[in-house]
PyMOL commands that place a pseudoatom at each C-alpha (Angstrom):
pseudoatom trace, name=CA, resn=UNK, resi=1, chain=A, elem=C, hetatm=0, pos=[33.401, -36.972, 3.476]
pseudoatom trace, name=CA, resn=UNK, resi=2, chain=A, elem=C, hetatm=0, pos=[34.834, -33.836, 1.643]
pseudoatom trace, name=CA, resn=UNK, resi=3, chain=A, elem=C, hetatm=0, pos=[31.882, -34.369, -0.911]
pseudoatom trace, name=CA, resn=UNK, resi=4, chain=A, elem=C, hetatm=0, pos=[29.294, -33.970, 1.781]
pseudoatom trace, name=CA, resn=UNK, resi=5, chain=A, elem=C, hetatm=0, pos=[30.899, -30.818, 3.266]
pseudoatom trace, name=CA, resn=UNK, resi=6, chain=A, elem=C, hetatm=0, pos=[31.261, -29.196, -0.147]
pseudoatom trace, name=CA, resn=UNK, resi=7, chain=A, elem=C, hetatm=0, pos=[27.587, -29.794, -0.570]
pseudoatom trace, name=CA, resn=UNK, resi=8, chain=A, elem=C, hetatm=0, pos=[26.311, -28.796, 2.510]
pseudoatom trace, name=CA, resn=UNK, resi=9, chain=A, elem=C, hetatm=0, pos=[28.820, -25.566, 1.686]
pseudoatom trace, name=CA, resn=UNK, resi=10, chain=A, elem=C, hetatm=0, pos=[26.899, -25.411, -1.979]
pseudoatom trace, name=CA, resn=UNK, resi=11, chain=A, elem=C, hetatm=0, pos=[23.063, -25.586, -0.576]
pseudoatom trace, name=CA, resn=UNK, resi=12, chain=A, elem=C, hetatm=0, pos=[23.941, -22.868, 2.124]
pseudoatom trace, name=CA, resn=UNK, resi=13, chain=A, elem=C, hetatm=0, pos=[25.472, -20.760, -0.665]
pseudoatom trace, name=CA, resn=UNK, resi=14, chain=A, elem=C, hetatm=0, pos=[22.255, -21.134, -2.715]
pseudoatom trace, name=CA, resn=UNK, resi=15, chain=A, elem=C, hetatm=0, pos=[19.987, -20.286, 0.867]
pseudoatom trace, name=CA, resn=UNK, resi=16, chain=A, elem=C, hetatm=0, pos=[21.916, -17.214, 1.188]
pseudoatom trace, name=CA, resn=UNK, resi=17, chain=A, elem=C, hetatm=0, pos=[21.599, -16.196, -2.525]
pseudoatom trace, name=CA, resn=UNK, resi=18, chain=A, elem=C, hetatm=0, pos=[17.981, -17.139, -2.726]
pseudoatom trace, name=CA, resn=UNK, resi=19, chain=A, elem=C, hetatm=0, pos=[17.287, -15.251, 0.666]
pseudoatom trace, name=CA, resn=UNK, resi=20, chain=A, elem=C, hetatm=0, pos=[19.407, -11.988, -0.396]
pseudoatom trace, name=CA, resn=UNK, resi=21, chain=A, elem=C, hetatm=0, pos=[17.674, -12.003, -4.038]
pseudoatom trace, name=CA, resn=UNK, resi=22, chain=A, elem=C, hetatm=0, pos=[13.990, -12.589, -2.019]
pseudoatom trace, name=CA, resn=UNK, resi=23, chain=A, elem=C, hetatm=0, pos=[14.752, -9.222, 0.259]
pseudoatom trace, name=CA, resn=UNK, resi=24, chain=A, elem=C, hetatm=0, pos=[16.116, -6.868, -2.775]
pseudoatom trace, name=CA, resn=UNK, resi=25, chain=A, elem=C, hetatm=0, pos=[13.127, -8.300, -4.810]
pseudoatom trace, name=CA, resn=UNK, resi=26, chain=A, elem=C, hetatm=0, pos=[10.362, -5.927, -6.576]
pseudoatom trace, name=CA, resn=UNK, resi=27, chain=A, elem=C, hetatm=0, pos=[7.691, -8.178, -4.317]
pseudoatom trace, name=CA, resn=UNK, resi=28, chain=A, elem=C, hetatm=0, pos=[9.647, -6.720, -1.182]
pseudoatom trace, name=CA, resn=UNK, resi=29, chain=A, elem=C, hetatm=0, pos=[9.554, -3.408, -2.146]
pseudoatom trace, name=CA, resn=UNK, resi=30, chain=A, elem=C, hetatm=0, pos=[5.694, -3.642, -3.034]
pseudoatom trace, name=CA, resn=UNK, resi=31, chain=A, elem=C, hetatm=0, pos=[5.350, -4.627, 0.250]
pseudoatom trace, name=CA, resn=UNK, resi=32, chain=A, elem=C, hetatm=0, pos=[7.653, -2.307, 1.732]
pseudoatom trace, name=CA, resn=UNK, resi=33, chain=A, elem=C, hetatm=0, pos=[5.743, 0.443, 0.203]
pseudoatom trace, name=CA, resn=UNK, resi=34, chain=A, elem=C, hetatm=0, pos=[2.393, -0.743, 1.421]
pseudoatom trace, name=CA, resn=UNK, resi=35, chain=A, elem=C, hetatm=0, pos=[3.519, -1.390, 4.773]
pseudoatom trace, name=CA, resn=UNK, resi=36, chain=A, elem=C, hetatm=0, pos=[5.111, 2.706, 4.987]
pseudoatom trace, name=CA, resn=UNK, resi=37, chain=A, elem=C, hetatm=0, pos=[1.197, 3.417, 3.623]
pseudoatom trace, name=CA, resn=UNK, resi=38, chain=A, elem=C, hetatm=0, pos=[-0.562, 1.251, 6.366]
pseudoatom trace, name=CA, resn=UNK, resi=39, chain=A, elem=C, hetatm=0, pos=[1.829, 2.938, 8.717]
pseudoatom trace, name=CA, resn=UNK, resi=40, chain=A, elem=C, hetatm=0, pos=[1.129, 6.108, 7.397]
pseudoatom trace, name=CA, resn=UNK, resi=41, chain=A, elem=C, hetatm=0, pos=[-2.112, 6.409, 7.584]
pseudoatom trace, name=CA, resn=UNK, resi=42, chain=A, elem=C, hetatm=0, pos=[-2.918, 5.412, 11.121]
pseudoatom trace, name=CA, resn=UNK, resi=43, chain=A, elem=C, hetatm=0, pos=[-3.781, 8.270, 13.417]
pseudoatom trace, name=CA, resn=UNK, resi=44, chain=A, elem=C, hetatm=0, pos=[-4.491, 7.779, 17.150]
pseudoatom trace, name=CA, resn=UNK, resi=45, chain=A, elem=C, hetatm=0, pos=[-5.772, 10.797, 18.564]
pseudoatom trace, name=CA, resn=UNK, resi=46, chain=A, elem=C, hetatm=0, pos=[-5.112, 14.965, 17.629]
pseudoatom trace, name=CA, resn=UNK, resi=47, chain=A, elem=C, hetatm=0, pos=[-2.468, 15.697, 15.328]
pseudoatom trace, name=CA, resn=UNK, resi=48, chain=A, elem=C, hetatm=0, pos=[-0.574, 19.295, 14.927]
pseudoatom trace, name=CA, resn=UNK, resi=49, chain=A, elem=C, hetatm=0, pos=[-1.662, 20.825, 11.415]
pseudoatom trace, name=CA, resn=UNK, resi=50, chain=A, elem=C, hetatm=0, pos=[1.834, 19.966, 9.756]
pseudoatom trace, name=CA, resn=UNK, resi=51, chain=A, elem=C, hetatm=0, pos=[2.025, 16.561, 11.457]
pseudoatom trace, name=CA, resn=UNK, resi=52, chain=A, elem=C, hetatm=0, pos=[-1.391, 15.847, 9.293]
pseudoatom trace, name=CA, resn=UNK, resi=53, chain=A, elem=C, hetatm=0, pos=[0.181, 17.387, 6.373]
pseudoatom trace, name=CA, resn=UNK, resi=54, chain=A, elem=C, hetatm=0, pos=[3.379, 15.993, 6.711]
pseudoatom trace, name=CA, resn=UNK, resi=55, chain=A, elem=C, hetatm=0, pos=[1.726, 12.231, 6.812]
pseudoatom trace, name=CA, resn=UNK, resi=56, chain=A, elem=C, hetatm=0, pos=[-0.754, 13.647, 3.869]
pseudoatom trace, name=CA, resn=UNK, resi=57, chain=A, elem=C, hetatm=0, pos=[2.069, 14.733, 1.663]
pseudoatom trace, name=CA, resn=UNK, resi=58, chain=A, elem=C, hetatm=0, pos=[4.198, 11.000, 2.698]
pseudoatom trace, name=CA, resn=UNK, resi=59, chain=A, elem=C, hetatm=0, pos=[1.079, 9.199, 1.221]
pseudoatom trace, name=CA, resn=UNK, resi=60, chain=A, elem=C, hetatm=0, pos=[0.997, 11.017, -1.489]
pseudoatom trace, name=CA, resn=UNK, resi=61, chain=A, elem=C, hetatm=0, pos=[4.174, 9.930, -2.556]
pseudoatom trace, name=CA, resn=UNK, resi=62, chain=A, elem=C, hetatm=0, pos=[3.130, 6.730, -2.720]
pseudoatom trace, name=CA, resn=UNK, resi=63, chain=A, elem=C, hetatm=0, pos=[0.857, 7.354, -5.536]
pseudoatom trace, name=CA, resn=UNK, resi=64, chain=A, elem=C, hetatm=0, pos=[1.544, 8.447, -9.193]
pseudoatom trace, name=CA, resn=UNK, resi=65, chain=A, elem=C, hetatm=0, pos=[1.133, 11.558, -10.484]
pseudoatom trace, name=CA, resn=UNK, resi=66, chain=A, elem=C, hetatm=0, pos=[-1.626, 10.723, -12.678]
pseudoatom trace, name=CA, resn=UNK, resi=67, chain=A, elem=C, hetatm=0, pos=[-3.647, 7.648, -10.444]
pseudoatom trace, name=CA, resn=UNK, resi=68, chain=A, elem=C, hetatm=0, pos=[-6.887, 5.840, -11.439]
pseudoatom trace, name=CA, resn=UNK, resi=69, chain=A, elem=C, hetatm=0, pos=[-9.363, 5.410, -8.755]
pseudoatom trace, name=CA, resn=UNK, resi=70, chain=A, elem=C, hetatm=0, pos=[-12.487, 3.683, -8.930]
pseudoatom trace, name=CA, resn=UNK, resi=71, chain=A, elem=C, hetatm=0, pos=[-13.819, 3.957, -5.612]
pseudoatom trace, name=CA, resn=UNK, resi=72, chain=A, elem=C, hetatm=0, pos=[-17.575, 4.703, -6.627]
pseudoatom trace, name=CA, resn=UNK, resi=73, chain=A, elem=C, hetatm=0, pos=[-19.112, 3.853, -3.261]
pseudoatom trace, name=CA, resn=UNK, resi=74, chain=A, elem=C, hetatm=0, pos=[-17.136, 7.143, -2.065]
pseudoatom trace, name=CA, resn=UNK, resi=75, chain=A, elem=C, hetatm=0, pos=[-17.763, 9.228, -4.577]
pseudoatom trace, name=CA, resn=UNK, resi=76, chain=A, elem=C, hetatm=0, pos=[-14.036, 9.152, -6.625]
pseudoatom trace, name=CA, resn=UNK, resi=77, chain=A, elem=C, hetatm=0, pos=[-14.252, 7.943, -10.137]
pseudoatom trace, name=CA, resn=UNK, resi=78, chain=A, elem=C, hetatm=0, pos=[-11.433, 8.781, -12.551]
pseudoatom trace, name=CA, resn=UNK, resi=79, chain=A, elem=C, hetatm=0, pos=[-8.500, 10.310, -12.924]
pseudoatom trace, name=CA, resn=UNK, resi=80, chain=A, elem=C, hetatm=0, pos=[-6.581, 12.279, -10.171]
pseudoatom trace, name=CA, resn=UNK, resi=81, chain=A, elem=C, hetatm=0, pos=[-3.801, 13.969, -9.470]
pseudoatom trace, name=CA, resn=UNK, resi=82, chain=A, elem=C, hetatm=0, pos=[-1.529, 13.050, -6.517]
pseudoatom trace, name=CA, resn=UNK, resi=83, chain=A, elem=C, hetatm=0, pos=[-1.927, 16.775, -5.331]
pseudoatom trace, name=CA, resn=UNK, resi=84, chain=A, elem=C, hetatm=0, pos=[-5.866, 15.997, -5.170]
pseudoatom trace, name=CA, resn=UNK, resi=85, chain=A, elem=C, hetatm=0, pos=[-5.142, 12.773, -3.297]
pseudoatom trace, name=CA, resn=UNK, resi=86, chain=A, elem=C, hetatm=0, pos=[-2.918, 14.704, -0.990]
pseudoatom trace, name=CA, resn=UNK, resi=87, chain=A, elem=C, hetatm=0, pos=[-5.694, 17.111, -0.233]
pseudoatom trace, name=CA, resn=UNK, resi=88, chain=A, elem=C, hetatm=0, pos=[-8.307, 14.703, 0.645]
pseudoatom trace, name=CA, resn=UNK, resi=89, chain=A, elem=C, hetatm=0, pos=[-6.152, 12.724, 2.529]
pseudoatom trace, name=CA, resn=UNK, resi=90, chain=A, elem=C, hetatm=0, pos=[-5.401, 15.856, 4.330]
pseudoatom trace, name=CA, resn=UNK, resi=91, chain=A, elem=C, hetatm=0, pos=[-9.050, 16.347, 4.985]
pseudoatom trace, name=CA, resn=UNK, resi=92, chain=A, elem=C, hetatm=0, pos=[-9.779, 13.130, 6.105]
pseudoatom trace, name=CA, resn=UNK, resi=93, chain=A, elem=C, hetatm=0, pos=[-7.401, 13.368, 8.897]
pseudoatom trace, name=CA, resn=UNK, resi=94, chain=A, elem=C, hetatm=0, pos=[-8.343, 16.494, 10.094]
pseudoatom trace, name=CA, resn=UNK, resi=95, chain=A, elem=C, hetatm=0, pos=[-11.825, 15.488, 10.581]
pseudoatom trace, name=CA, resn=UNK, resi=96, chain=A, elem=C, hetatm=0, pos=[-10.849, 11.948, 12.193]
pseudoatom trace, name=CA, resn=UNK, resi=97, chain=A, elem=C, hetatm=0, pos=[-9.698, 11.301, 15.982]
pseudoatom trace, name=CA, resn=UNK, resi=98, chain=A, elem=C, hetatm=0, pos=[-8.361, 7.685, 14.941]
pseudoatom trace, name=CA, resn=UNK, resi=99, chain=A, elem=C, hetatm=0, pos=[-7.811, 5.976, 11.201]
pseudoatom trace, name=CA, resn=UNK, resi=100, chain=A, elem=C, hetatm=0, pos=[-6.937, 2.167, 11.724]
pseudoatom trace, name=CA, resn=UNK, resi=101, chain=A, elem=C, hetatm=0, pos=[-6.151, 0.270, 8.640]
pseudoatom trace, name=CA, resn=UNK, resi=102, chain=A, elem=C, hetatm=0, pos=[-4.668, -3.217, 8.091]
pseudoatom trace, name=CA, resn=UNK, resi=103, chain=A, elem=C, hetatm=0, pos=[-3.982, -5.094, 4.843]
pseudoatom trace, name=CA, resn=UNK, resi=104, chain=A, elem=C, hetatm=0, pos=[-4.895, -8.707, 4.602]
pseudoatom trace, name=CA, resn=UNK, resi=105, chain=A, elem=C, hetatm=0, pos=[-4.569, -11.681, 1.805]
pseudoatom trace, name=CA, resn=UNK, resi=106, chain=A, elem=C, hetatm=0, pos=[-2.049, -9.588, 0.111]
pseudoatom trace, name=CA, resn=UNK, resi=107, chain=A, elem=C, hetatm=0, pos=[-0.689, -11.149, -3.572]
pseudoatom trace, name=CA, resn=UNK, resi=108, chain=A, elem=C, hetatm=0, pos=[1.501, -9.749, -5.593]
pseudoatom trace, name=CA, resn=UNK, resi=109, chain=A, elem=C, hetatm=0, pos=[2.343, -10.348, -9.317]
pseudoatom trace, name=CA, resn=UNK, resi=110, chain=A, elem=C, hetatm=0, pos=[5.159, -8.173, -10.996]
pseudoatom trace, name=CA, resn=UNK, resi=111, chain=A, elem=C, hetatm=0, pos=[3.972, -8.290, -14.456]
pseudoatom trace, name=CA, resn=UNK, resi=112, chain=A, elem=C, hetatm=0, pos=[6.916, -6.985, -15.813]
pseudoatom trace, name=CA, resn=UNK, resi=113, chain=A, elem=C, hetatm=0, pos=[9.548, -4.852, -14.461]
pseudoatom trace, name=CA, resn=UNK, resi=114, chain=A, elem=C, hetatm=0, pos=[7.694, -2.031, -14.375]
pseudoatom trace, name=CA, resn=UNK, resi=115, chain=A, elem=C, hetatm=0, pos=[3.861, -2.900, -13.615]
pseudoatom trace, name=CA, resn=UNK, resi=116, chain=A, elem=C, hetatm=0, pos=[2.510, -5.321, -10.800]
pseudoatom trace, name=CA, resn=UNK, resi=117, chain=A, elem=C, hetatm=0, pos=[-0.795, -6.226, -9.514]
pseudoatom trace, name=CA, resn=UNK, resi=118, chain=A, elem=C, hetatm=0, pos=[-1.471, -6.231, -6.287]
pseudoatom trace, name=CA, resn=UNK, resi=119, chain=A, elem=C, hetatm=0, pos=[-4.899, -7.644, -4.818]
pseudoatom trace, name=CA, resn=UNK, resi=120, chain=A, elem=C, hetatm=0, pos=[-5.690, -7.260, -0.729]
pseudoatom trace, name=CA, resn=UNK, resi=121, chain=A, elem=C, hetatm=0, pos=[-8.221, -6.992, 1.396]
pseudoatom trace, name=CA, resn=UNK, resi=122, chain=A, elem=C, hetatm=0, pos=[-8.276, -3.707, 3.594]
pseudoatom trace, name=CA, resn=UNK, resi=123, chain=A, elem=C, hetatm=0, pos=[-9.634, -3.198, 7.069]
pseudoatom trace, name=CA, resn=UNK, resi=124, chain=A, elem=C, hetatm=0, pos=[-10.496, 0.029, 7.846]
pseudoatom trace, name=CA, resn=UNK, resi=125, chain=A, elem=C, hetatm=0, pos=[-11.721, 1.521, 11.134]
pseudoatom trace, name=CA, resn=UNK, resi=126, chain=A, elem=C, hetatm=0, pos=[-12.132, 5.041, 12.511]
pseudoatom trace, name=CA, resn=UNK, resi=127, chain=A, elem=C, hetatm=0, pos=[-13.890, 7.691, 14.410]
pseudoatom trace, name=CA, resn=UNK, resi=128, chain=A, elem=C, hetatm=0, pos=[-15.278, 10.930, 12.580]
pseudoatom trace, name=CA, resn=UNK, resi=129, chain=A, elem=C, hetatm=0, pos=[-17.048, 12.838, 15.601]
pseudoatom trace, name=CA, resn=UNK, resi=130, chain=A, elem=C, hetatm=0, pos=[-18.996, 10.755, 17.126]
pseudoatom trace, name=CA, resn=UNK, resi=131, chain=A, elem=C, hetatm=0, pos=[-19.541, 8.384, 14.857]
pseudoatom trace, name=CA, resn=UNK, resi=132, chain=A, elem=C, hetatm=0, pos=[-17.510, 5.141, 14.433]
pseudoatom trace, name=CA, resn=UNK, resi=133, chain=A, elem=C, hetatm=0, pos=[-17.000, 3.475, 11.130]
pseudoatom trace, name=CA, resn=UNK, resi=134, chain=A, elem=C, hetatm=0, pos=[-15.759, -0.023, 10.125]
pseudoatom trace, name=CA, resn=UNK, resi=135, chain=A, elem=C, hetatm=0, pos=[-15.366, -0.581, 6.315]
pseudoatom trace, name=CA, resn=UNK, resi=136, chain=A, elem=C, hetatm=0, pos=[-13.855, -3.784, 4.712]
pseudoatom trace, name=CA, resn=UNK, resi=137, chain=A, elem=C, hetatm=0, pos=[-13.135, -4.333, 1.276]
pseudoatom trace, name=CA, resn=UNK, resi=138, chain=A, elem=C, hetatm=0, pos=[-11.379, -6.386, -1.628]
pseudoatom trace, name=CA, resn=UNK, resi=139, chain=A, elem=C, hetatm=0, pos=[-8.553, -3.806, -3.124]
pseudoatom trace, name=CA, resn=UNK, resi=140, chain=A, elem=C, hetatm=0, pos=[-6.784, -4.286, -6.661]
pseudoatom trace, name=CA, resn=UNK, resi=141, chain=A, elem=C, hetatm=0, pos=[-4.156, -2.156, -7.227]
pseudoatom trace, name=CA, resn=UNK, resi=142, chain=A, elem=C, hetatm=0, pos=[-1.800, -1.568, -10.043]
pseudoatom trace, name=CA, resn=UNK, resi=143, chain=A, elem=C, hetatm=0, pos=[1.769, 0.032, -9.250]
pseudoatom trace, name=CA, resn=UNK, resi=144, chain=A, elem=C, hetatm=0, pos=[4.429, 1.072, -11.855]
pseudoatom trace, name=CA, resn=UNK, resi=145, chain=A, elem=C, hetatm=0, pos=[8.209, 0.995, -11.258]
pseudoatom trace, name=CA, resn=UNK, resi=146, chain=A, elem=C, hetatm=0, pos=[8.845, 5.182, -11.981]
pseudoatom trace, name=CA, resn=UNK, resi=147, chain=A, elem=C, hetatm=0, pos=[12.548, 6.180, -11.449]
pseudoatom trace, name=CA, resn=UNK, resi=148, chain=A, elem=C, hetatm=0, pos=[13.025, 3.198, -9.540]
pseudoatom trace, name=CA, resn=UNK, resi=149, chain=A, elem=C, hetatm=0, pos=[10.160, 3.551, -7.218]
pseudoatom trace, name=CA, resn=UNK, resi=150, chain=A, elem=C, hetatm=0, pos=[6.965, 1.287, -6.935]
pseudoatom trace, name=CA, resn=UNK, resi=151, chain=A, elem=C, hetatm=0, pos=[4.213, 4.063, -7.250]
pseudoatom trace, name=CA, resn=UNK, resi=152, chain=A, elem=C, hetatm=0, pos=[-0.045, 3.325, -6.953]
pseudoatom trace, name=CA, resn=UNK, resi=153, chain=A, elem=C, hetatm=0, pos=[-1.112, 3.894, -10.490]
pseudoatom trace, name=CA, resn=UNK, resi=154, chain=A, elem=C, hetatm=0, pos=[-4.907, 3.280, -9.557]
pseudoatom trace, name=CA, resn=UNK, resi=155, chain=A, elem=C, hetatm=0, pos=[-7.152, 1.223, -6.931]
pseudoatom trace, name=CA, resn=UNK, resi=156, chain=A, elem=C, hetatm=0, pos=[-10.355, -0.413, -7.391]
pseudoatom trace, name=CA, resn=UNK, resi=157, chain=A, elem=C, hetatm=0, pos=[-12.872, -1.317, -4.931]
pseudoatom trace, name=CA, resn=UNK, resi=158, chain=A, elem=C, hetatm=0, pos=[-13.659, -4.888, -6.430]
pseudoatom trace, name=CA, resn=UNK, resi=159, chain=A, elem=C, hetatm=0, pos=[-17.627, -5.476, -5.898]
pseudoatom trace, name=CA, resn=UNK, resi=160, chain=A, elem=C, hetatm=0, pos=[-17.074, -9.551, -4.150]
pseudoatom trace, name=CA, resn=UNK, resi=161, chain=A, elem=C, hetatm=0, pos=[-21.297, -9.461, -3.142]
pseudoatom trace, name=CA, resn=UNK, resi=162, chain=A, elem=C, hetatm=0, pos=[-24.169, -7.609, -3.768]
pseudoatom trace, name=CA, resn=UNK, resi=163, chain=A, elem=C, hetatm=0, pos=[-25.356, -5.429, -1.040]
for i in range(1, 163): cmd.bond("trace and resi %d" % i, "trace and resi %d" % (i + 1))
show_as sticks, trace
zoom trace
């Protein structure tokens, strides 16, 4: 009997280990940090000018200083800095009433302890004016661990069908 309770004791040591290691994890803090961008970037109605900014500047943050994008249906191709990304995230929200995003199909794989891959699929949805757009899309993403922090080193629309 005292061999069953010390195992029982042993596999609920290893749960709790496993479970503590899976919430400290790089994967948790990848998500983390996409979850704070989704969260982020939704707007539901007016904001103040330094509301706006203040969300802008908390995105930016999220990104390198130096990111990759390669987003040629929009326009961005390249590299940018995170003040640039700032600044047209800033725009963007001014001239929106409502941003709605939501991440789907997200995988993660820490390369190393410093790079991961990330590949989702993003649902976006707002209204600029009058006008009310829907855009879905396959994202890859790279992040890099800087100063402890997971940071967006670039983002790719991946093509999945031909238009």
């Amino acid at each position: 009997m005292k061999k069953y309770h010390i195992l029982i004791a042993l596999v609920l040591a290893a749960a709790a280990v496993s479970a503590w290691l899976y919430l400290t994890s790089d994967t948790r803090r990848i998500r983390s940090r996409l979850d704070t961008l989704v969260e982020l970037s939704e707007k539901n109605g007016p904001e103040q000018g330094i509301e706006a900014l203040t969300k802008a500047a908390g995105i930016g943050k999220l990104f390198s200083e130096q990111c990759t994008l390669h987003l040629e249906e929009y326009g961005h191709r390249g590299s940018y800095h995170r003040k640039d990304i700032t600044d047209s995230v800033f725009m963007i929200r001014n001239r929106s009433h409502q941003i709605t995003i939501a991440m789907y199909d997200i995988t993660i794989a820490v390369e190393n302890s410093s790079q991961a891959a990330i590949a989702l699929t993003l649902h976006l949805s707002g209204v600029v004016g009058e006008e009310q757009a829907v855009e879905v899309n396959e994202i890859a993403l790279t992040m890099n661990k800087e100063e402890g922090d997971w940071l967006i080193d670039s983002v790719t629309v991946v093509q999945v069908l031909e238009r």
